[in-house]
Backbone as CSV, one residue per row, in Angstrom:
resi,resn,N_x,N_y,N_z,CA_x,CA_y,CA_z,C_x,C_y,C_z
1,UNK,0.846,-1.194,0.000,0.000,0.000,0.000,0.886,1.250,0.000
2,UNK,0.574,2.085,-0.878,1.565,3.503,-1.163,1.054,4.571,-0.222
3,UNK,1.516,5.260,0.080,1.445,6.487,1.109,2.065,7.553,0.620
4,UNK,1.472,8.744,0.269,2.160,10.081,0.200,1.641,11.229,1.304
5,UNK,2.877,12.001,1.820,2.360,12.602,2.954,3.174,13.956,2.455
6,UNK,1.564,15.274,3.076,1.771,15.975,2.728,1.725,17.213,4.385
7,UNK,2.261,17.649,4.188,2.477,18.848,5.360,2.247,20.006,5.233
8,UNK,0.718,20.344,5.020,0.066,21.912,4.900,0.748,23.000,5.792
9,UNK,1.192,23.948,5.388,1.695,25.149,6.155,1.584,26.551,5.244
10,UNK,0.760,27.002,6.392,0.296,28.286,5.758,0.572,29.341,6.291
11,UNK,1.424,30.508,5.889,2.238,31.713,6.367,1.396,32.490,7.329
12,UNK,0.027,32.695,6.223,-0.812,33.869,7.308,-1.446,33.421,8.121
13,UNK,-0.839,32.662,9.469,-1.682,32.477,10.694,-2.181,33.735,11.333
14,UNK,-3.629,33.879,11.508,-4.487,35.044,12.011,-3.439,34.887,13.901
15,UNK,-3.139,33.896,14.567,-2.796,34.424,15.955,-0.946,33.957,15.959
16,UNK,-0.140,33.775,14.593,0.961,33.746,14.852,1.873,33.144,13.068
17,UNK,1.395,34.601,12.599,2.150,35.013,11.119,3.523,33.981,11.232
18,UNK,3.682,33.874,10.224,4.840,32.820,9.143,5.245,31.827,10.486
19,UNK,4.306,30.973,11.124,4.545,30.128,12.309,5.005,28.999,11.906
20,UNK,5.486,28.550,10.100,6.142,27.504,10.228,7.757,27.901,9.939
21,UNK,7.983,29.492,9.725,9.753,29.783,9.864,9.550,30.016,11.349
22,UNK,9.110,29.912,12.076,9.634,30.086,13.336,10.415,29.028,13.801
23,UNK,11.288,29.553,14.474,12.674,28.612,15.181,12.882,28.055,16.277
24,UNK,12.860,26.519,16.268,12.448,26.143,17.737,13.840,25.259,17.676
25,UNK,14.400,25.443,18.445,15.675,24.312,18.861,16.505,24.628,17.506
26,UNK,16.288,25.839,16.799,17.424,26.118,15.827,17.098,25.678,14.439
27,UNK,15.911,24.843,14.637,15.506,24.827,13.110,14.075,25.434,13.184
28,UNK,13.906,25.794,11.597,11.955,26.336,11.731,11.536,24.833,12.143
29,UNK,10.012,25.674,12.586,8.784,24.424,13.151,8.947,23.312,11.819
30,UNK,8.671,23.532,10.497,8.644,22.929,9.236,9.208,21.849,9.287
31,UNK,10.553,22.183,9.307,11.358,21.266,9.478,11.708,19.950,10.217
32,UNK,11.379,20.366,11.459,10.777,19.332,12.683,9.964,18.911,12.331
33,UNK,8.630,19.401,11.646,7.827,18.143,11.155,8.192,17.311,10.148
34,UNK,8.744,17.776,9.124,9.557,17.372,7.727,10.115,15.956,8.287
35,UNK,11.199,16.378,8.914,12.047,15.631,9.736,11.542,14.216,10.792
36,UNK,10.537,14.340,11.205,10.004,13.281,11.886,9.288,12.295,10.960
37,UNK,8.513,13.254,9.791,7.229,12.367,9.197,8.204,11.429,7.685
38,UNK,9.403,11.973,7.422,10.508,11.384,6.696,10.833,9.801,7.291
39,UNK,11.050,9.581,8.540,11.447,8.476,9.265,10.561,7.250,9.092
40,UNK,9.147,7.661,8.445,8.602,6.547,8.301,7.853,6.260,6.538
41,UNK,7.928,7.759,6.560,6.886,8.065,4.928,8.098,8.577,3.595
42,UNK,8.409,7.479,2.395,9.212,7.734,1.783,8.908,9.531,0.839
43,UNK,7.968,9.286,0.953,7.051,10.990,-0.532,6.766,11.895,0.625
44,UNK,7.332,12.866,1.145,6.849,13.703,1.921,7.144,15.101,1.411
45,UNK,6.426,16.063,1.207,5.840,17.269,0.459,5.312,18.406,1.427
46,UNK,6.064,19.928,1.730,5.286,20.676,2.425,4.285,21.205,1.268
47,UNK,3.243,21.074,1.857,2.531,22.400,0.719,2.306,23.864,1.338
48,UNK,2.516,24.422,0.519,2.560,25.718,1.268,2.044,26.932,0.193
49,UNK,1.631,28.116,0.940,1.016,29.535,-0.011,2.090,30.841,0.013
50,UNK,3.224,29.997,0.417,4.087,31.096,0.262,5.642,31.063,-0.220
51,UNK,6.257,31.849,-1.173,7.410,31.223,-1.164,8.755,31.502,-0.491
52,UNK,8.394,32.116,0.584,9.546,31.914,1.583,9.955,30.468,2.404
53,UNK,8.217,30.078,2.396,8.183,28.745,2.953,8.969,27.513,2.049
54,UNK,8.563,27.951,0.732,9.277,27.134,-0.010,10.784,26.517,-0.273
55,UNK,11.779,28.130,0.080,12.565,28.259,-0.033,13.491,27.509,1.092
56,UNK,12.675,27.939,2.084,13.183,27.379,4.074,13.202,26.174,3.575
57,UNK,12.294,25.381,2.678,12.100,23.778,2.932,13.048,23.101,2.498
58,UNK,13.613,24.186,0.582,14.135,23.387,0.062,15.727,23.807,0.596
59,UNK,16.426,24.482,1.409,17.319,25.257,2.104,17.717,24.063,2.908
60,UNK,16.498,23.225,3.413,17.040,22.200,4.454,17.384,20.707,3.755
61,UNK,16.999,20.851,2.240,17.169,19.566,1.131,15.375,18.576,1.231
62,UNK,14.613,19.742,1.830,13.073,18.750,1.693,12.734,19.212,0.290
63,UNK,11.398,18.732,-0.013,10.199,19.193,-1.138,8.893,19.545,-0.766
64,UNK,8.907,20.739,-1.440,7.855,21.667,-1.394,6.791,21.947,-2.762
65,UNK,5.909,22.362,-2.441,4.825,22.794,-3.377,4.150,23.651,-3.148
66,UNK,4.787,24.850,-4.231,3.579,26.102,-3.854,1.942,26.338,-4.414
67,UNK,1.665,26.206,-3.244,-0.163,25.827,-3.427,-1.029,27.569,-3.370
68,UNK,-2.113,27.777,-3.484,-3.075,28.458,-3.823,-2.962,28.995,-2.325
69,UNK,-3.494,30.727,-2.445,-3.490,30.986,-1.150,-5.115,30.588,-0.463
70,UNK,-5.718,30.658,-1.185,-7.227,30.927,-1.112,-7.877,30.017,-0.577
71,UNK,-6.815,28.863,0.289,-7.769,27.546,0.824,-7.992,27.899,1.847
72,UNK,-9.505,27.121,2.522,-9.480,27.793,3.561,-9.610,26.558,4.825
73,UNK,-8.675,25.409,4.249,-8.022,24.372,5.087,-7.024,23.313,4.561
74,UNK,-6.491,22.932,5.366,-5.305,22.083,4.946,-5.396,20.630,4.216
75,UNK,-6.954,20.170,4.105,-7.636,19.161,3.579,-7.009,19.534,1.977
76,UNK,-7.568,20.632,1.778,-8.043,21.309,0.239,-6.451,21.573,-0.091
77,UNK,-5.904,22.310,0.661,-4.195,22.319,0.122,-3.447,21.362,-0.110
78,UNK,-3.691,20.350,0.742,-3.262,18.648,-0.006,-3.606,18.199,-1.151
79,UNK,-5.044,18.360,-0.802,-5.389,18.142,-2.936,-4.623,18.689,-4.018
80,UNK,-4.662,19.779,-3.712,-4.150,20.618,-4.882,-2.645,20.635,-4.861
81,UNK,-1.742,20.152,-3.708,-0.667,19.747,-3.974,-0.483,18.181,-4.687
82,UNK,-1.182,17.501,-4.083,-1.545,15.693,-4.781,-1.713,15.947,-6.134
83,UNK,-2.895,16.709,-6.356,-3.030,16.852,-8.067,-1.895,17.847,-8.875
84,UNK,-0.899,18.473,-8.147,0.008,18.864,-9.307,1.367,17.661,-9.474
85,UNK,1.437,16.958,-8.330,2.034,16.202,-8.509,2.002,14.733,-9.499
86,UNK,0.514,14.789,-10.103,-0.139,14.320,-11.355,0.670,12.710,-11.014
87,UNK,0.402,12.374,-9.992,0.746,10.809,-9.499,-0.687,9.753,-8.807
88,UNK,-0.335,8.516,-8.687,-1.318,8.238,-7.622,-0.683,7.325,-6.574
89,UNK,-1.787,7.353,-5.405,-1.344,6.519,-4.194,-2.728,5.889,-3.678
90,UNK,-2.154,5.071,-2.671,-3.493,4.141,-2.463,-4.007,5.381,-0.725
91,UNK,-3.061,6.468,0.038,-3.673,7.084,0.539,-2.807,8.128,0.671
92,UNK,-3.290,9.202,1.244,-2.884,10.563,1.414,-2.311,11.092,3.058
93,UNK,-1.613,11.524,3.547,-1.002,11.801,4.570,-1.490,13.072,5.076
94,UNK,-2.010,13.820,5.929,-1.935,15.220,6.205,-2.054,15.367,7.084
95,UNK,-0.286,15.943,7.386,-0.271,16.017,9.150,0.491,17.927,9.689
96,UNK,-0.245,18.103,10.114,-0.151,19.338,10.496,1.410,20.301,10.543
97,UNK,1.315,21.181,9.753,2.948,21.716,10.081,3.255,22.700,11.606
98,UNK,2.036,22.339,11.784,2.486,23.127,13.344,2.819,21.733,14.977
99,UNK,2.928,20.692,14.083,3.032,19.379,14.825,4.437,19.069,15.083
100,UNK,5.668,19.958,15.927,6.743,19.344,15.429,6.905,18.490,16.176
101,UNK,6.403,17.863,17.500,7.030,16.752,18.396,6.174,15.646,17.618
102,UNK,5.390,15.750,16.481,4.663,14.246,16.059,5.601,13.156,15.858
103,UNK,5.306,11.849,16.269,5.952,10.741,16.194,6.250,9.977,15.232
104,UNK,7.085,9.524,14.620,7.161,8.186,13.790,6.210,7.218,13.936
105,UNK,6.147,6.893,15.518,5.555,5.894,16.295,4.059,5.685,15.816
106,UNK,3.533,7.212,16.242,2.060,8.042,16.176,1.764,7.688,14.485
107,UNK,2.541,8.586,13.550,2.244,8.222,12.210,2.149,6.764,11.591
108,UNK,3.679,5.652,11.954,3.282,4.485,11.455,1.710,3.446,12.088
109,UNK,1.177,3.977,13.264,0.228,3.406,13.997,-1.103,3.736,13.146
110,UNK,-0.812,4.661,12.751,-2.164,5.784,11.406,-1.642,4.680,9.940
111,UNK,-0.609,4.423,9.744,-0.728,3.566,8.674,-1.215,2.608,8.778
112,UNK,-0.536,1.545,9.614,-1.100,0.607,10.079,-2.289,0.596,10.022
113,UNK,-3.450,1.093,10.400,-5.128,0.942,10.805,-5.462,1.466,9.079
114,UNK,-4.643,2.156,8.482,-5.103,2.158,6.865,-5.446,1.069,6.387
115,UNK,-4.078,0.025,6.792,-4.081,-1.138,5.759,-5.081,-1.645,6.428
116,UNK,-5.446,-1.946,7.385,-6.552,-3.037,8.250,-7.752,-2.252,7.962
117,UNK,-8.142,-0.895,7.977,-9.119,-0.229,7.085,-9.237,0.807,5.773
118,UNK,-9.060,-0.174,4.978,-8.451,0.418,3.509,-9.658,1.678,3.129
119,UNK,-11.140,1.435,3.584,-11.531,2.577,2.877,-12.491,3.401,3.622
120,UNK,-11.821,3.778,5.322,-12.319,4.960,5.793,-11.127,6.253,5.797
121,UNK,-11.224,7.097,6.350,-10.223,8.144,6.963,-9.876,7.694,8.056
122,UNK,-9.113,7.655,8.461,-7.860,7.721,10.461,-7.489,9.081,10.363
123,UNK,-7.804,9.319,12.021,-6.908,10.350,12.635,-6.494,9.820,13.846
124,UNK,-5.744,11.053,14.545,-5.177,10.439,16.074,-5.429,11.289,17.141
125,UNK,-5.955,10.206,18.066,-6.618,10.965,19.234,-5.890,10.765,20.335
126,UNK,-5.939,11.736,21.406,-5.172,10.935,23.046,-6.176,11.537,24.152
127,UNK,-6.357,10.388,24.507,-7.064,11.210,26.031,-6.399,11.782,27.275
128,UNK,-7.176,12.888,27.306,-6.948,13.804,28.432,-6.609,12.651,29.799
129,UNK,-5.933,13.273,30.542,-5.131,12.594,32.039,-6.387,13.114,32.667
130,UNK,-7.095,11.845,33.912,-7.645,12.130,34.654,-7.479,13.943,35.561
131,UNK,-6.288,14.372,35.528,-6.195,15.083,36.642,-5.886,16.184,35.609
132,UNK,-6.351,16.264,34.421,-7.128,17.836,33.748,-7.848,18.038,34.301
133,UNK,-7.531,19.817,34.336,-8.182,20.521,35.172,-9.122,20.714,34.137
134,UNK,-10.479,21.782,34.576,-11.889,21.797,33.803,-10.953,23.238,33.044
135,UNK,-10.110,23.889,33.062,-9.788,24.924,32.334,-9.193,24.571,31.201
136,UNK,-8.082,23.495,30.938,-7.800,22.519,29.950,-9.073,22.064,29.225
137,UNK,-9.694,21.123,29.789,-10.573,20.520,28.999,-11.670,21.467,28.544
138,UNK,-11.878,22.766,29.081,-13.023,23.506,28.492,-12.213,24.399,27.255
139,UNK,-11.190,24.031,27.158,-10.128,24.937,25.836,-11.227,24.805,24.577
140,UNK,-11.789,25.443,23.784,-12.073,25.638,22.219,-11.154,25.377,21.826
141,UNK,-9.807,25.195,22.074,-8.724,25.404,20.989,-8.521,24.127,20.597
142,UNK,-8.756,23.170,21.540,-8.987,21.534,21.645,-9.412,20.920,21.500
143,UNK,-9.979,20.466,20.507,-11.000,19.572,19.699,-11.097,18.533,20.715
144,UNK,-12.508,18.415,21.408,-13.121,16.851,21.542,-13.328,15.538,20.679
145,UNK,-13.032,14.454,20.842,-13.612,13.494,20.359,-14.889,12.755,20.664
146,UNK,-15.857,12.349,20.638,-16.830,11.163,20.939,-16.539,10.165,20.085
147,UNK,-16.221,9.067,20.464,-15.855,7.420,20.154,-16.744,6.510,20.450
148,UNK,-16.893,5.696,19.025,-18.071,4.393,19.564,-16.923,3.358,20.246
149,UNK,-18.069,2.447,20.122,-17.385,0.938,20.234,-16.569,0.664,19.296
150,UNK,-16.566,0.704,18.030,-15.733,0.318,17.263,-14.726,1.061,16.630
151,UNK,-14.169,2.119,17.560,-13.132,2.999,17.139,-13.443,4.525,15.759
152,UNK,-15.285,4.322,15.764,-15.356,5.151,14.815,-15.379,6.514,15.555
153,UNK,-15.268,7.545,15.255,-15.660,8.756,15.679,-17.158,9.103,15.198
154,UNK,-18.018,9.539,16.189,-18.934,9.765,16.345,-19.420,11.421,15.937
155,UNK,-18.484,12.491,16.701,-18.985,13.808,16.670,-17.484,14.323,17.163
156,UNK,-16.917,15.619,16.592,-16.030,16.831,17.092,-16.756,17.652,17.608
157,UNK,-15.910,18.349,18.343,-16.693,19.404,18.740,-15.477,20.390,19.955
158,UNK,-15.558,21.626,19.924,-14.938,22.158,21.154,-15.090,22.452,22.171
159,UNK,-16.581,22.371,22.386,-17.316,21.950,23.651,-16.724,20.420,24.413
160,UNK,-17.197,21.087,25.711,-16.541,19.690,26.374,-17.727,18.508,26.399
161,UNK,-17.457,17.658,25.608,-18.347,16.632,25.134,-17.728,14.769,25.751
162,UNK,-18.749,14.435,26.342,-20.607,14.569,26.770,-20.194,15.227,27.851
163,UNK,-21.309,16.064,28.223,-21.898,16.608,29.524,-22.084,15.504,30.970
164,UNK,-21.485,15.949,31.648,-21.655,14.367,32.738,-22.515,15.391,33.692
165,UNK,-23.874,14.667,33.362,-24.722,15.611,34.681,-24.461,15.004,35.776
166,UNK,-24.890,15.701,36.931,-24.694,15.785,38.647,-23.150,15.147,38.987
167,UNK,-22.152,15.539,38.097,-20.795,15.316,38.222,-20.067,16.721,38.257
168,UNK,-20.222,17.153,39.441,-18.783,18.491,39.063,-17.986,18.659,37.666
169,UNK,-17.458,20.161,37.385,-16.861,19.922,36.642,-15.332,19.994,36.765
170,UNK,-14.997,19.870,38.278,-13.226,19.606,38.432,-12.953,18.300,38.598
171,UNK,-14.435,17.274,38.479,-14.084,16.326,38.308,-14.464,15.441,37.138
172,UNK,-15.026,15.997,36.030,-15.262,15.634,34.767,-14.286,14.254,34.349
173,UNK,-13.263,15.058,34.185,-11.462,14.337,33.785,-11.608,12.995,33.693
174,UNK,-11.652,12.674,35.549,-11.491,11.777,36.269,-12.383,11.333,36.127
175,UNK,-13.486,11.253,35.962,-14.997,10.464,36.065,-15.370,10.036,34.656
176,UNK,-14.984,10.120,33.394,-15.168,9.989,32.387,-13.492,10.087,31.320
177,UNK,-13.369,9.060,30.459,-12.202,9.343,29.535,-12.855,10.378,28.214
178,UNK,-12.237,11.658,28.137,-11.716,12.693,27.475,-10.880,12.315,26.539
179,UNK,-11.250,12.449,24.992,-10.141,12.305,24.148,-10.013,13.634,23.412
180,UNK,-8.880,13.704,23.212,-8.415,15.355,22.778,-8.432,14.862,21.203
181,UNK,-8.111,15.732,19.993,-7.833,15.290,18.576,-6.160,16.187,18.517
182,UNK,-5.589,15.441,17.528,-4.462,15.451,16.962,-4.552,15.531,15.343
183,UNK,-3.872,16.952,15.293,-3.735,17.384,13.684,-2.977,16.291,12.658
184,UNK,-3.421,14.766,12.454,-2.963,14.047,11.590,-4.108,13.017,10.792
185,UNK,-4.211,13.274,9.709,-5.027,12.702,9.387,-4.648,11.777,8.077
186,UNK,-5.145,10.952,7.462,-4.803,9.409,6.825,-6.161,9.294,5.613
187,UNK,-6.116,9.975,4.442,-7.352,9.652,3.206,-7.148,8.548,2.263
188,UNK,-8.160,8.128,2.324,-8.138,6.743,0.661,-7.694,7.920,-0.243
189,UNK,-7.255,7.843,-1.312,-7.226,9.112,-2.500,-8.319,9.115,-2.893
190,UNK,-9.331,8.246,-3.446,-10.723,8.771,-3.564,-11.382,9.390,-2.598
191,UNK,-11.279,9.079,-1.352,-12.460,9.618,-0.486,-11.897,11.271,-0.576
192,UNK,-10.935,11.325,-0.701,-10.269,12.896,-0.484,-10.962,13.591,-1.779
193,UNK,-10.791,13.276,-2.707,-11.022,13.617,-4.132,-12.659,14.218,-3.365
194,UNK,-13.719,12.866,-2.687,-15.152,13.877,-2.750,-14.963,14.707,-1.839
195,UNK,-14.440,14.172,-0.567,-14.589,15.157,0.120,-14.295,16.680,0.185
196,UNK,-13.634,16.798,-0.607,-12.810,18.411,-1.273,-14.431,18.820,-2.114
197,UNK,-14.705,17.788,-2.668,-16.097,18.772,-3.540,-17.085,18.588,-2.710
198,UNK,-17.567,18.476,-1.559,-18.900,18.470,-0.962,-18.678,19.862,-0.312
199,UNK,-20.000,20.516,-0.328,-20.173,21.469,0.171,-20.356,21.557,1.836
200,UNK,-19.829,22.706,2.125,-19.750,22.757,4.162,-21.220,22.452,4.521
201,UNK,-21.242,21.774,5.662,-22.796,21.476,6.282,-22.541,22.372,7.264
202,UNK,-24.175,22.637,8.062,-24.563,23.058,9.278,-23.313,23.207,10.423
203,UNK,-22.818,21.527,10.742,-22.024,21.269,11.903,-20.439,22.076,11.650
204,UNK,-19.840,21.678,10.547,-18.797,22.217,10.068,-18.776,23.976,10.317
205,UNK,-19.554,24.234,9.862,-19.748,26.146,9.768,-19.768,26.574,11.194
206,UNK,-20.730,25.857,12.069,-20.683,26.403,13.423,-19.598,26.131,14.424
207,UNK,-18.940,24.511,14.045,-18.070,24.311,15.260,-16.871,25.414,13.903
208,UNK,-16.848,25.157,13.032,-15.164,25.440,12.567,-14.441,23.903,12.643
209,UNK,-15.156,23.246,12.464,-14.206,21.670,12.432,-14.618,21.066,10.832
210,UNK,-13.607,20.930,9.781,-13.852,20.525,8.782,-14.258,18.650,8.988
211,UNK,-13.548,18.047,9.604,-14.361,16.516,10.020,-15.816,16.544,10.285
212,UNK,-16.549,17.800,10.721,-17.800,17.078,11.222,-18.277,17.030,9.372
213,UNK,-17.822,17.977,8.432,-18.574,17.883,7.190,-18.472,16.146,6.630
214,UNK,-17.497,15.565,6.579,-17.166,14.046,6.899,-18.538,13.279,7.447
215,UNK,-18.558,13.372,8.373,-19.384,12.542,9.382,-21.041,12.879,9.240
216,UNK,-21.055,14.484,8.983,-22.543,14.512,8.026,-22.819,13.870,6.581
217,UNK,-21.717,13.662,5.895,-22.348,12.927,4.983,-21.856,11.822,4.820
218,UNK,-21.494,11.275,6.119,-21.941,9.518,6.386,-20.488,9.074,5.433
219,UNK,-19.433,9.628,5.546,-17.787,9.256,5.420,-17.237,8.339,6.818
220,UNK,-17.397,7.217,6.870,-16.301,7.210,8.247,-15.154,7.579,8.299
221,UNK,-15.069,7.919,9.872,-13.842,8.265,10.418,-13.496,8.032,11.492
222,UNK,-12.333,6.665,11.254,-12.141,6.012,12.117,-10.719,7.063,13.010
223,UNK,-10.722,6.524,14.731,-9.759,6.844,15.553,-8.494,5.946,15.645
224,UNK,-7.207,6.406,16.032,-6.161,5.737,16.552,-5.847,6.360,17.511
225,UNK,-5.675,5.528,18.443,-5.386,5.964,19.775,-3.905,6.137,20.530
226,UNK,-3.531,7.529,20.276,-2.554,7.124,21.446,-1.795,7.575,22.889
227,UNK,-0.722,7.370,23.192,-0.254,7.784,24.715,0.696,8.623,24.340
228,UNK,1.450,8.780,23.196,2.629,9.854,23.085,1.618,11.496,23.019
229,UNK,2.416,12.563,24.115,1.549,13.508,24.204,2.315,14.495,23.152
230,UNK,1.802,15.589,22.044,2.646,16.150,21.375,2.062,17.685,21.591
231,UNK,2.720,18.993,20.920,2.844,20.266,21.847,2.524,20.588,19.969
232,UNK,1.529,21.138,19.997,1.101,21.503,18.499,1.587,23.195,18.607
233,UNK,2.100,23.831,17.931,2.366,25.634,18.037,1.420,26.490,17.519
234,UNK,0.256,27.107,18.048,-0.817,27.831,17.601,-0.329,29.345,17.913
235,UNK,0.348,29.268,18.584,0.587,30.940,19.170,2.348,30.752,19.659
236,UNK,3.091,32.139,19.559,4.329,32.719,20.577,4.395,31.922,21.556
237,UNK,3.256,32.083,22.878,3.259,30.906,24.012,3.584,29.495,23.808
238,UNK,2.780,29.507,22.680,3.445,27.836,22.247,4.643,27.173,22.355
239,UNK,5.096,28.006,21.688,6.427,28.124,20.702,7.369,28.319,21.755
240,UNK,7.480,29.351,23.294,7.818,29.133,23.994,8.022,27.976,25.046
241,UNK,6.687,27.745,25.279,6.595,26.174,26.355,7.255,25.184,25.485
242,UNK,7.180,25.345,24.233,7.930,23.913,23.155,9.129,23.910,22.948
243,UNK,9.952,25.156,23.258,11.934,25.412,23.537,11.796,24.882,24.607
244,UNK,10.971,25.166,25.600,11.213,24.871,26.950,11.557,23.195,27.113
245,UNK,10.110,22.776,26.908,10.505,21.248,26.562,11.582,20.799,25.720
246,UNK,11.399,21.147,24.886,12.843,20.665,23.759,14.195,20.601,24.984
247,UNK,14.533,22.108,25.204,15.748,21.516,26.233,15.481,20.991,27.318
248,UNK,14.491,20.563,27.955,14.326,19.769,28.903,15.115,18.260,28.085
249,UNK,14.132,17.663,27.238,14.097,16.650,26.740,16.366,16.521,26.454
250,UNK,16.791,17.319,25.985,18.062,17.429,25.615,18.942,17.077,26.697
251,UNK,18.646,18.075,28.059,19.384,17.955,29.158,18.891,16.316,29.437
252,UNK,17.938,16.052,29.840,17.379,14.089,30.228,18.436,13.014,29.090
253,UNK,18.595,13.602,28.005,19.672,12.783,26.723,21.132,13.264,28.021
254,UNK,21.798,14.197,28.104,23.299,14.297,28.347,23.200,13.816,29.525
255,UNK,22.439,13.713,30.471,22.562,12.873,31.814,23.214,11.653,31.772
């Protein structure tokens, strides 16, 4: 089964402009993702709307593709990088360029559940630690999961989902498993192909989550689950707490 993986990064972040040249441990964010999702995926491609980005990528010896500015998600910028690359694969890769601690581990585990489910979507989820606080888990910035029995995803949402009545909410956490979502996602090449042409539903427009348009028109989308926790960069703060860690993690290596 073929795999091409593509790494959307888009300059004009509304809460933290050209956030994939930003420099964390001495290389841009880009790169760190480049760099991790290489270790397991032979075709890996930033797409990007800008060509500074381009330049950073190919500066470090990756491949890039300058895509359309006008998307207005990283689903749709994969396409249009997939289709200039006028190739095919049996699925599509798209894992966030603001993901630089993502795993090898995390990604080959998303392949894996491809081959065993050749024709839904995978993404990757981790649940929240009992001892999140209700200020964590009430984040918008943090996509909820709801999970059936059989690993499908049910509903996104940034609400803290389900509601546990006559349960406090400092003890939500603990009284119920919380799964957070993770910017990586895993397409058949056909299913990507419709899903790029269906028009936004109801759920999509209000949460701002392009998956629920998926799940309204009856696409599965299956979960992978895991325990590696990763530090996605949405903002400066980010980007700070994620040097921080980085040399943590460095000093624990020279010990």
């Amino acid at each position: 089964m073929k795999f091409i993986a593509f790494i959307p990064a888009r300059y004009g972040s509304t809460r933290f402009p050209a956030k994939p040249l930003a420099i964390l441990g001495g290389k841009p964010v880009v790169q760190h993702v480049y760099e991790q999702v290489s270790q397991v995926v032979a075709e890996v491609y930033v797409a990007t709307d800008h060509r500074e980005i381009v330049d950073a990528v190919e500066d470090f010896g990756g491949k890039a593709i300058l895509t359309r500015t006008n998307h207005t998600n990283g689903t749709n910028r994969c396409m249009e990088a997939y289709e200039r690359l006028q190739t095919s694969t049996d699925f599509i890769l798209n894992i966030q360029g603001d993901e630089p601690f993502i795993q090898p581990a995390q990604i080959q585990a998303v392949m894996d559940a491809c081959r065993a489910h050749p024709y839904a979507i995978h993404t990757l989820v981790k649940a929240f630690p009992a001892t999140t606080s209700w200020e964590e888990l009430c984040d918008p910035h943090i996509p909820k999961v709801i999970i059936d029995k059989e690993e499908n995803a049910l509903y996104f949402s940034r609400a803290t989902i389900p509601y546990l009545r006559d349960v406090p909410k400092d003890n939500w956490a603990s009284a119920h498993t919380y799964y957070k979502h993770i910017g990586l996602y895993a397409y058949p090449a056909g299913v990507l192909e419709r899903i790029v042409s269906l028009p936004a539903t109801p759920l999509e427009t209000g949460e701002s989550l392009e998956q629920l348009r998926w799940i309204e028109y009856g696409i599965p989308v299956r979960v992978v689950k895991t325990d590696i926790e990763t530090i996605g960069i949405d903002t400066p703060q980010d980007l700070t707490r994620a040097e921080q860690y980085l040399q943590s993690q460095t000093k624990e290596t020279n010990l």
